[in-house]
N, C-alpha and C positions, 0 to 999 in steps of 0.2 A: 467619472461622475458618480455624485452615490446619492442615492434616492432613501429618503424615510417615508416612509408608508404609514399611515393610519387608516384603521378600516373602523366607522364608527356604525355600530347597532345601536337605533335612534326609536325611542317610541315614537307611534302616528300620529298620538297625541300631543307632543309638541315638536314634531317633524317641522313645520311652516317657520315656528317660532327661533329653532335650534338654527336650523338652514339661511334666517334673516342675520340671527347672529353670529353665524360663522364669515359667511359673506362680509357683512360689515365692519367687523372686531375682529374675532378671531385668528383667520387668517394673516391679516393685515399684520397684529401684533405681533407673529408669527416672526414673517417676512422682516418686520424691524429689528427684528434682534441681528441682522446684521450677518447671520449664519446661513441663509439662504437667497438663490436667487431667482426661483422662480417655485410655484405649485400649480398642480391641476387639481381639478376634483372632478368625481367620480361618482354618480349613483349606482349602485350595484345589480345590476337585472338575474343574472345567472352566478352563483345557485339563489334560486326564491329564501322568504325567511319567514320566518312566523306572518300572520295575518295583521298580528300587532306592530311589527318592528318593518324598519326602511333599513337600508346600510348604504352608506357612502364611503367611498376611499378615497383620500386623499394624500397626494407624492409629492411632497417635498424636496425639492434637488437642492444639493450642494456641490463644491467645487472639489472637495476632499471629506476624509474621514475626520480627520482636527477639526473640520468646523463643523461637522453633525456632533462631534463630541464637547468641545467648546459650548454648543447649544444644549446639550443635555447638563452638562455640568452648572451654569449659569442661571438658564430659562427655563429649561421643562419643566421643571417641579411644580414653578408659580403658574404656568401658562396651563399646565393641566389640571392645579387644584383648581385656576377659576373658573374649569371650563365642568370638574363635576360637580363643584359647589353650583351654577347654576343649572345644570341639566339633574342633582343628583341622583335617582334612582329610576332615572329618565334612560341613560346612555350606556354601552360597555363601548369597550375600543380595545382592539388588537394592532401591533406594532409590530415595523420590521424594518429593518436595513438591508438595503440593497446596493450595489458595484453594478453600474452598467459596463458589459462589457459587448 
C-alpha cells in the first residue's frame, strides 16, 4: 500500500473557510481521479506551530506506486494550482510518499 501525505500549514485566518473547503471539494476531487481509495485527515497537535498557523495532514492511500504516479502525472498540477490559487498566501504544504510495510 503506499500512502501520500500532505501536511498543510494553514493560516487561522481562513482555517474555518480552508477546512469547509477541503471537506466539501477538495478532498472529494481528489478521491475522483480514480487514483485513490480512501484518505484520512489529520490536525496536527505535536509539534505546536506559530500562534498564526494550524497544520493538518492528510494520507492518501493507493493500491501501488503506478497509480500515486499516474496521479501526479495527470492531476496534481491542476488539483494544487486550485487549491493555492484559492488559499494563495494563506497555505504552505509539504509532501511525501510512503510503502506501508
Amino acid at each position: 500500500m503506499i500512502i501520500y501525505s500532505v501536511t498543510i500549514y494553514i493560516s487561522k485566518d481562513v482555517e474555518k473557510e480552508w477546512l469547509d473547503w477541503m471537506k466539501k471539494i477538495h478532498l472529494q476531487d481528489v478521491v475522483k481521479t480514480g487514483h485513490f481509495i480512501s484518505y484520512k485527515m489529520f490536525k496536527v497537535i505535536v509539534p505546536s506551530h506559530s500562534p498564526d498557523e494550524t497544520a493538518y495532514c492528510i494520507q492518501y492511500e493507493c493500491k501501488s506506486l503506478d497509480d500515486y504516479s499516474l496521479y501526479l502525472e495527470k492531476h496534481a498540477s491542476r488539483l494544487q494550482k486550485e487549491h493555492t490559487i484559492k488559499f494563495q498566501n494563506k497555505v504552505k504544504a509539504a509532501r511525501a510518499v510512503m510503502e506501508e510495510i
